[in-house]
C-alpha positions in Angstrom: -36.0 -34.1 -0.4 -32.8 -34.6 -2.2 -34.7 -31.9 -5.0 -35.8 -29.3 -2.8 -31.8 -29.4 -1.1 -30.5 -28.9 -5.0 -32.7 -26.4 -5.4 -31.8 -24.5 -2.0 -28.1 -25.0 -3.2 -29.1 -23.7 -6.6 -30.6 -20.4 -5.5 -27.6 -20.1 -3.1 -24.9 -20.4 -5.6 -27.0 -17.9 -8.0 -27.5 -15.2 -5.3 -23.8 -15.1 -4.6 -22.8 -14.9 -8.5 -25.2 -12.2 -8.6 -23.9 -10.4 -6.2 -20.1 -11.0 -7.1 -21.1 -10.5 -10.5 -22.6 -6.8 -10.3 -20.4 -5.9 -7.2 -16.8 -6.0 -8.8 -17.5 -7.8 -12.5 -20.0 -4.5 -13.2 -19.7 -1.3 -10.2 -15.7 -2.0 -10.2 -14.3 -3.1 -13.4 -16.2 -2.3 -16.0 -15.0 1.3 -15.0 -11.7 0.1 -16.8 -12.7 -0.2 -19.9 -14.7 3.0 -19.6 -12.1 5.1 -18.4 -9.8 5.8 -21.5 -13.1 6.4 -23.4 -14.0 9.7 -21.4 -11.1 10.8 -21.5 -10.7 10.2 -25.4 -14.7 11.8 -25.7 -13.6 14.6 -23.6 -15.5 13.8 -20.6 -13.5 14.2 -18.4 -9.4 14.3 -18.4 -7.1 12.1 -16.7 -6.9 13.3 -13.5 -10.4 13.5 -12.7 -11.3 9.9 -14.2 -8.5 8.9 -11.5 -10.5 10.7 -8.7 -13.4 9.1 -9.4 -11.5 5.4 -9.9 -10.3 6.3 -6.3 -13.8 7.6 -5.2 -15.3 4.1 -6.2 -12.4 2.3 -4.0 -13.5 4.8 -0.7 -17.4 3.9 -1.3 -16.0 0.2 -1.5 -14.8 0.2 2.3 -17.2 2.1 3.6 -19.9 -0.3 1.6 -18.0 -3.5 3.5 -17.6 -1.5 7.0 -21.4 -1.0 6.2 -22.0 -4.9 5.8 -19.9 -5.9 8.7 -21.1 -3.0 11.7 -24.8 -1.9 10.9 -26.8 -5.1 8.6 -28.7 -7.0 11.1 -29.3 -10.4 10.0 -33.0 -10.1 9.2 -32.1 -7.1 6.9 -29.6 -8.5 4.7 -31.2 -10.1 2.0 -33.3 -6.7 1.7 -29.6 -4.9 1.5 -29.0 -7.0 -0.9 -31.7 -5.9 -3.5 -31.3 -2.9 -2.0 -27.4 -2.6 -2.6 -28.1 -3.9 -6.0 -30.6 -1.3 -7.1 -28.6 1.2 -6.3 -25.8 0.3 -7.4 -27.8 0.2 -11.0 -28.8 3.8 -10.4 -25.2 5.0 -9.8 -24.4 3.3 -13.8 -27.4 5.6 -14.4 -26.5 8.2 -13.1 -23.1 8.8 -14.6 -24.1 8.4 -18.1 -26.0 12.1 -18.0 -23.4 14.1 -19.8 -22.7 18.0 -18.5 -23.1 18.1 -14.6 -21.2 19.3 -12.1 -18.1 17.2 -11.1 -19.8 16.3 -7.4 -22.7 14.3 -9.4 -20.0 12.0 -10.8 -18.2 11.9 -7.9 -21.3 11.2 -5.8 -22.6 8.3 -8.2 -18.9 6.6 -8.2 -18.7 6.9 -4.7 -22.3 4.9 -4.1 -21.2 2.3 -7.1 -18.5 1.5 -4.7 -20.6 1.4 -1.3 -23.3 -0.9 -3.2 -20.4 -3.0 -4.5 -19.0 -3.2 -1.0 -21.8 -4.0 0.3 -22.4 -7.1 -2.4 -19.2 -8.2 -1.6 -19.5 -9.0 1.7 -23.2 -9.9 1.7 -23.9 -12.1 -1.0 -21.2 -14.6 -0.3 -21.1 -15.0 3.7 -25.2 -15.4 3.1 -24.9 -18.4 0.8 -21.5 -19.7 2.2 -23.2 -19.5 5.7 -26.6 -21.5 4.2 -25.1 -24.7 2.8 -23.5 -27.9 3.8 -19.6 -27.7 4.7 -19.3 -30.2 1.7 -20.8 -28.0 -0.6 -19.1 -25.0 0.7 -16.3 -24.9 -1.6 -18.3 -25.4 -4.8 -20.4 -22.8 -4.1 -17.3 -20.6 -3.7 -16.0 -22.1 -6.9 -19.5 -20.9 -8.5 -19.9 -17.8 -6.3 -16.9 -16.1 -7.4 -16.9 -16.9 -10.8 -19.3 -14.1 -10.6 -16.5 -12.1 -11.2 -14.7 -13.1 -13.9 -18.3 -13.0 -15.7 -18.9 -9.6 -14.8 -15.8 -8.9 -16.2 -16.0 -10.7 -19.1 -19.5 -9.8 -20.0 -18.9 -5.7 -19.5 -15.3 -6.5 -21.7 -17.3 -7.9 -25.0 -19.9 -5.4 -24.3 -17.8 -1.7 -24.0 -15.9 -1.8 -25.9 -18.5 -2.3 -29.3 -21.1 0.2 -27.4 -18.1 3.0 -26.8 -18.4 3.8 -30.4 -21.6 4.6 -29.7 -20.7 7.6 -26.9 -19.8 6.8 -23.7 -23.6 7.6 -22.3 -24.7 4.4 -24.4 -22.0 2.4 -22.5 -23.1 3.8 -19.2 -26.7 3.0 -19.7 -26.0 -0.7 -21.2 -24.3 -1.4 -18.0 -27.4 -0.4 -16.1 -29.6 -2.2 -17.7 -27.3 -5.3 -17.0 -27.3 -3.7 -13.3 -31.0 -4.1 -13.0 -31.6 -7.2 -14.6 -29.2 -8.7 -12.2 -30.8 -7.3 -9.5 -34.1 -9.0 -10.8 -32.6 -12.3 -10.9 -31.4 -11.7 -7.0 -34.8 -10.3 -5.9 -36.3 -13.2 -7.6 -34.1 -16.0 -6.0 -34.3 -14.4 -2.2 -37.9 -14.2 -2.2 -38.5 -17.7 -1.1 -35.8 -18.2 1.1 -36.8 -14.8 3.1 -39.2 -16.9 4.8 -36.6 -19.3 6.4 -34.5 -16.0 7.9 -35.6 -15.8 11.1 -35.4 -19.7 11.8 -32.3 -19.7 10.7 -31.1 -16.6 12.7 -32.2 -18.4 15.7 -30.3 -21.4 14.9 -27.2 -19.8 14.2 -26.5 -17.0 17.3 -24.1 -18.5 18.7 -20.8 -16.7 18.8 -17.8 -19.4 19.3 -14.4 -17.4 20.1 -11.5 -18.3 18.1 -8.4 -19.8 19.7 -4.9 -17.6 19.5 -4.3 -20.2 16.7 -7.1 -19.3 14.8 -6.5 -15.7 15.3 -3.1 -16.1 14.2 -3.8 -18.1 11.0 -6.6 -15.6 10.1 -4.1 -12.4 10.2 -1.9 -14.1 7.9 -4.6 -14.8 5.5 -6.0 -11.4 5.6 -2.5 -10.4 5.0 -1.7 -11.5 2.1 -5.0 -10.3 0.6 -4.2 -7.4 1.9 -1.4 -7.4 -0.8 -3.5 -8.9 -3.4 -5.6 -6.0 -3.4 -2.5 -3.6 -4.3 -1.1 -6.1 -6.6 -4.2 -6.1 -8.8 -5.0 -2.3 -8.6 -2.4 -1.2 -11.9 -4.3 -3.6 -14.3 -8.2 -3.2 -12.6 -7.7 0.5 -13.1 -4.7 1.4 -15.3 -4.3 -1.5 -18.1 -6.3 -0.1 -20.5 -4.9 3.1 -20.1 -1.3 2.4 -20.0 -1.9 0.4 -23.2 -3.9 3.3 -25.3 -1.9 6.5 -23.6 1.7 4.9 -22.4 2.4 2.4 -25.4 0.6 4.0 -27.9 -1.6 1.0 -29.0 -4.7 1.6 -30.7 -8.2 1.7 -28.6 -9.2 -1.8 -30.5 -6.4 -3.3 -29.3 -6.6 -2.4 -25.8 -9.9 -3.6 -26.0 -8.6 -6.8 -27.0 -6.4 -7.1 -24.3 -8.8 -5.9 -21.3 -11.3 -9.1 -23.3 -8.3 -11.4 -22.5 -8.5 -10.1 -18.9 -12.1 -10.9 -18.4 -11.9 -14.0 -20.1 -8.8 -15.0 -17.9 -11.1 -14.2 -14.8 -14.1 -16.6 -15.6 -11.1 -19.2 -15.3 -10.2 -17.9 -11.9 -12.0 -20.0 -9.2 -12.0 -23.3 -11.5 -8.3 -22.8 -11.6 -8.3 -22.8 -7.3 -10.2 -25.5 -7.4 -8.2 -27.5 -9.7 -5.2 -26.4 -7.9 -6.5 -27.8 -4.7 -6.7 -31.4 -6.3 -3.0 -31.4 -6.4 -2.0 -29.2 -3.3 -3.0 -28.1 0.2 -4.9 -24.7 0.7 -1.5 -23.2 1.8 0.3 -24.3 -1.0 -1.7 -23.1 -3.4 -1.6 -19.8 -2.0 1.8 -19.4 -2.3 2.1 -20.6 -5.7 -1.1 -18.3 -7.0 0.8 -14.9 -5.8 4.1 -16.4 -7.1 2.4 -16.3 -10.6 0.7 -13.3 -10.0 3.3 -11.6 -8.9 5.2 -12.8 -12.5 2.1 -12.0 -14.2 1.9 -8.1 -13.0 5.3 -7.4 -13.6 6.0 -8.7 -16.9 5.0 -5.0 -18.3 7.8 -3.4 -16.8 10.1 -5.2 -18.6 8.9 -6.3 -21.8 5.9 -4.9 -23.7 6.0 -7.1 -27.0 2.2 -7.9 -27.7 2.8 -12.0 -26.7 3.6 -10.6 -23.0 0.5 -8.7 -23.0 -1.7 -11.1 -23.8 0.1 -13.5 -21.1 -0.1 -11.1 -18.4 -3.6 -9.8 -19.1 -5.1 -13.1 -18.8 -3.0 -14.2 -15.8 -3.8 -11.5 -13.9 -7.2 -11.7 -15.0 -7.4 -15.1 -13.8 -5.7 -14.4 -10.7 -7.8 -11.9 -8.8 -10.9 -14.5 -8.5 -8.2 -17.5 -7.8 -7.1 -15.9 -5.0 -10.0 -14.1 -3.9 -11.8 -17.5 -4.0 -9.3 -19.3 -2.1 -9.4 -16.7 0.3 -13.0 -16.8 0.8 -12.9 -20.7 1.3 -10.5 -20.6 3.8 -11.8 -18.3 6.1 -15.2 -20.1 6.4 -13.6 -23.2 7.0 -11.0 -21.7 9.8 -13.7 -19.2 11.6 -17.5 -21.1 12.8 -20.7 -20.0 10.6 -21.6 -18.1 13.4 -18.6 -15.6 12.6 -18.1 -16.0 8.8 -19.9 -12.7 7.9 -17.4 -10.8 10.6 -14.1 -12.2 9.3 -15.3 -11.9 5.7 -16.4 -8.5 6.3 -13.3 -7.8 7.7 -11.3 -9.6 5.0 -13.4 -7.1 2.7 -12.5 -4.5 4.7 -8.6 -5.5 4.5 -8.9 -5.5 0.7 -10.6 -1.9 0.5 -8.2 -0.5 3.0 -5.6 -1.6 0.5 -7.2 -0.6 -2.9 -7.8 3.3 -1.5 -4.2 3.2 -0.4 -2.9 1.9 -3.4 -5.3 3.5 -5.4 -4.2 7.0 -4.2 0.0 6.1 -4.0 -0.4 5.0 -7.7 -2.1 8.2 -8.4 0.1 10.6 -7.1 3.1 8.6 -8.5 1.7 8.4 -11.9 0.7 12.4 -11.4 4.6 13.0 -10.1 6.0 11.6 -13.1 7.2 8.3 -12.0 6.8 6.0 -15.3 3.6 3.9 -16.1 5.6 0.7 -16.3 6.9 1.0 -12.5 3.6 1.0 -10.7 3.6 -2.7 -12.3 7.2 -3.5 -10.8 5.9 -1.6 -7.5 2.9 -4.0 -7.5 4.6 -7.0 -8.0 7.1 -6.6 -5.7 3.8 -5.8 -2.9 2.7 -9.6 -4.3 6.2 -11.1 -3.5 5.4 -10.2 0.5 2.2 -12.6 -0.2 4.3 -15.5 -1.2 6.5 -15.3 1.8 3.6 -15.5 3.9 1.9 -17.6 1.9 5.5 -20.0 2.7 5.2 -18.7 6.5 1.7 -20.6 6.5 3.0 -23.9 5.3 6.1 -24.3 7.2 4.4 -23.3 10.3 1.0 -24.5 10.4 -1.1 -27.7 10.0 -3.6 -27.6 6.7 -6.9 -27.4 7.4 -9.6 -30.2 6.8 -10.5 -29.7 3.8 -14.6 -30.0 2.8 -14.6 -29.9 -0.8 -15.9 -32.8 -1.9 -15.1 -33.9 -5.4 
């Protein structure tokens, strides 16, 4: 028995690093590194690589809005796959050189809907499937997805860019659909147990004002996560090549020290969590992010680069981790997709916004380093609340086992 549970937990933990993996590590910021290459092979100039950052960030929210109002239960390991595949084709799709400016626009905007749709689908599935013990070390595994993504698409681009950009594109679909193999492959036997557990698990439990209350502020300050990490997920490798005048190499370097610094981000929760409540450690993770983000506004010596590349690499799966876990363990099973969803939803809601401000700034002549300062200052408001939720609330039990 205590095998076949492993192996449950096993196929869990690798649908939701799938799914995390391709959703942001691969449809979101792989686009990064790709970015200052178009524009440098005269695919397409600045402005229009913006528009179609920004178009991945609106397919993103409608993906989770997707996820939260219209997937049925029964349907949402075939989303899954389905989201997956897609999301493959869209990498596809945008490698064909020469085509009208909708295509690319089109493709992004799917890459961003099948991300969304990941995001909210793959985790609350697993999360929602194992023991509360296990739930937090399947988060710790689940989003590491992330940082692997990143990580994987950082060694890879950058090499393959020499290349042409099309080669890049393709590479990245091929890592697309073998992902989406391996997630096929582990929800096929556990598509037979849907409907068993679907029965098991209707049951919708209100939450209390308390609940309600505690939620909100948690959504909040991933609200402001998801504008404090927009300048370096879309504009770090640009700002190094274009602003500062580095060489390509070396950005590349920098945006490796990124990925690298996410696969470090939801081992670095966890450890966290040894030491401190939930609530502290979310203050203390935006107090570093927010130092991490706006180092570049003040000092650009190489050193400081490297130091706020990896920090801020590290600290979007820290704190999207930690968010993760404490929802599910503040809202019953019966809910976790909802408040997930919506947390999705929050964090979309906030990239577009930001995404488009940053934009216009950086289009209006406001200087690259200040979207950092801007950024940081966003991540400051998630301390305070992050302080709000200590001095005013009790810490949740805590179900991570060690």
């Amino acid at each position: 028995m205590k095998a076949n549970a492993m192996n449950h937990f096993q196929r869990l933990s690798v649908i939701a690093l799938c799914a995390t993996s391709l959703g942001i590590g691969i449809l979101r910021f792989a686009y990064t590194a790709i970015m200052p290459m178009t524009i440098d092979q005269n695919w397409w100039d600045i402005a229009f690589a913006s528009d179609l950052a920004n178009a991945n960030l609106v397919g993103y929210f409608i993906g989770a809005i997707l996820a939260i109002k219209f997937i049925s239960e029964s349907w949402v390991s075939r989303s899954l796959i389905l989201s997956a595949l897609f999301g493959s084709f869209s990498l596809l799709g945008c490698g064909i050189a020469d085509l009208p400016d909708l295509w690319y626009l089109f493709w992004r905007l799917i890459s961003g809907i099948a991300g969304g749709l990941l995001m909210v689908l793959g985790p609350s599935y697993s999360l929602k499937r194992v023991e509360p013990e296990q739930k937090y070390k399947l988060s710790l595994i689940a989003f590491s997805g992330i940082g692997l993504g990143v990580l994987l698409t950082t060694t890879l681009l950058p090499q393959l860019g020499h290349y042409g950009v099309a080669v890049a594109w393709y590479a990245l679909a091929a890592i697309g659909l073998f992902l989406t193999l391996a997630l096929a492959l582990m929800l096929r036997p556990l598509r037979h147990t849907e409907i068993h557990h679907n029965q098991l698990t209707h049951t919708d439990t209100p939450l209390t004002p308390k609940q309600y209350y505690v939620v909100a502020l948690v959504m909040l300050t991933y609200f402001m996560s998801a504008v404090g990490y927009i300048p370096h997920s879309i504009y770090w490798v640009d700002f190094v090549v274009h602003h500062l005048n580095h060489s390509q190499n070396f950005a590349n370097m920098l945006w490796m020290v990124y990925g690298l610094g996410s696969v470090f981000g939801a081992i670095t929760t966890y450890m966290c969590l040894q030491r401190w409540t939930s609530y502290a450690t979310l203050w203390r993770l935006y107090f570093l992010y927010a130092i991490a983000v706006a180092l570049p506004n003040f000092w650009t010596q190489t050193p400081i680069l490297i130091v706020s590349s990896f920090l801020s690499g590290l600290l979007n799966p820290a704190t999207v981790s930690l968010t993760a876990t404490l929802l599910s363990e503040l809202v019953p099973s019966s809910l976790q997709r909802q408040i997930w969803g919506i947390a999705v939803v929050v964090f979309a809601i906030a990239q577009f916004s930001a995404g488009f401000l940053f934009t216009y700034l950086l289009q209006h002549a406001l200087p690259y380093p200040q979207i950092y300062l801007i950024a940081a200052v966003i991540l400051g408001i998630a301390v305070v609340l992050g302080l709000i939720l200590v001095r005013k609330l009790a810490q949740p039990h805590h179900c991570y086992g060690d």
